[in-house]
N, C-alpha and C positions, 0 to 999 in steps of 0.2 A: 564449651559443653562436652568434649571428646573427653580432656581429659578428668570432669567429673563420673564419667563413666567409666574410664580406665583405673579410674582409683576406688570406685565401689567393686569394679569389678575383685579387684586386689583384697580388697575388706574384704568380702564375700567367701574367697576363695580360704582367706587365712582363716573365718570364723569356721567356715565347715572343716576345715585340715584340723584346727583345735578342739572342733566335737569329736571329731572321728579320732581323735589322739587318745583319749578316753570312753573310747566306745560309746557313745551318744547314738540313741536311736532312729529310726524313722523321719531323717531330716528333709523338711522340705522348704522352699525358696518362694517366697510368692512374689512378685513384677506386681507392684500396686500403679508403676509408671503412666497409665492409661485409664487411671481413677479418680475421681476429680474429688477435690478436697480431702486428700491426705495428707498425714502427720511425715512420711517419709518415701522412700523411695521403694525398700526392697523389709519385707519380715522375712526373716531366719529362722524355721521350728522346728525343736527336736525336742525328744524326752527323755531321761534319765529314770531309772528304779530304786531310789530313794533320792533322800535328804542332801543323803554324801555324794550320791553318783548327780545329783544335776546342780551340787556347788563343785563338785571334779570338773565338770564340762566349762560352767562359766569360769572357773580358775584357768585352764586351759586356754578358752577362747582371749581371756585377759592376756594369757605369758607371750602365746602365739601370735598376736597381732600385736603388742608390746615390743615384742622384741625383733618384728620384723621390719616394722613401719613407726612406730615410736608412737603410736595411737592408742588413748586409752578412754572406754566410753565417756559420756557426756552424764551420765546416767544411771545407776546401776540399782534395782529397787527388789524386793521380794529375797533377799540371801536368808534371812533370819528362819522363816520358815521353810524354805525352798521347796514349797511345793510349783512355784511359778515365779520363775526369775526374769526380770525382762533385763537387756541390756541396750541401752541408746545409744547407736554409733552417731546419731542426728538421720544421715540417710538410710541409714542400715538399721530396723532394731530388731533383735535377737530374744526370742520368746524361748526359754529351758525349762520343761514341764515336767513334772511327775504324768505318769500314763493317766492316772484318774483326774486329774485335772485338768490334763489338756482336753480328753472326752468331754467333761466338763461346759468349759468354756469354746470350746469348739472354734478356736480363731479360723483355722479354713474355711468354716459354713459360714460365718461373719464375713469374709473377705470374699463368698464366694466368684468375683468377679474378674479376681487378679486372677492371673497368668501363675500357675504353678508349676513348680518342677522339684522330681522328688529324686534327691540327690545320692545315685546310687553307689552305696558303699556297701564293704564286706561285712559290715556290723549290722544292716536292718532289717528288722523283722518283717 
């Protein structure tokens, strides 16, 4: 079990370093760990100000964890429009919104149950 935990922690850590590579906004971490019947372990959510800037982040999160760990999602749905990209690590999955969409769909208030943490970089608003 330790080390499924040292290797999400590692996922985790590469997807956020590949938002913030291209300035990705307002990223936060939710811990669903302690929720019962869920699809995964941890969601990853940030948001980009267009089309271009939230397929920049998921291209990013793609190269950065690609090239560090040789891991590439399971998954990968919503590029076409990229108003909301999700990415399936299987434990990990990665939510890249446009700001009106993520308002929208409000995954935090959906999730309100998980353990958040809002992952501070030099980039959030």
């Amino acid at each position: 079990m330790q080390n499924r935990k040292s290797s999400a922690d590692e996922l985790i850590a590469l997807i956020i370093s590949g938002i913030e590579e291209v300035k990705g906004h307002d990223i936060k971490l939710l811990d669903l760990r302690d929720i019962e019947n869920t699809v995964c372990d941890y969601f990853i959510i940030c948001n980009g100000t267009s089309n271009t800037h939230v397929n920049a982040i998921v291209g990013s999160i793609q190269k950065t964890v690609s090239k560090a760990i040789k891991d590439k999602p399971w998954h990968v749905e919503g590029s076409d429009y990229a108003e909301w990209v999700l990415m399936d690590y299987v434990n990990v999955v990665v939510h890249v919104f446009q700001k009106q969409a993520r308002e929208h769909y409000d995954i935090e208030g959906l999730w309100g149950d998980a353990k958040v943490t809002l992952v501070e970089s030099s980039f959030n608003q």
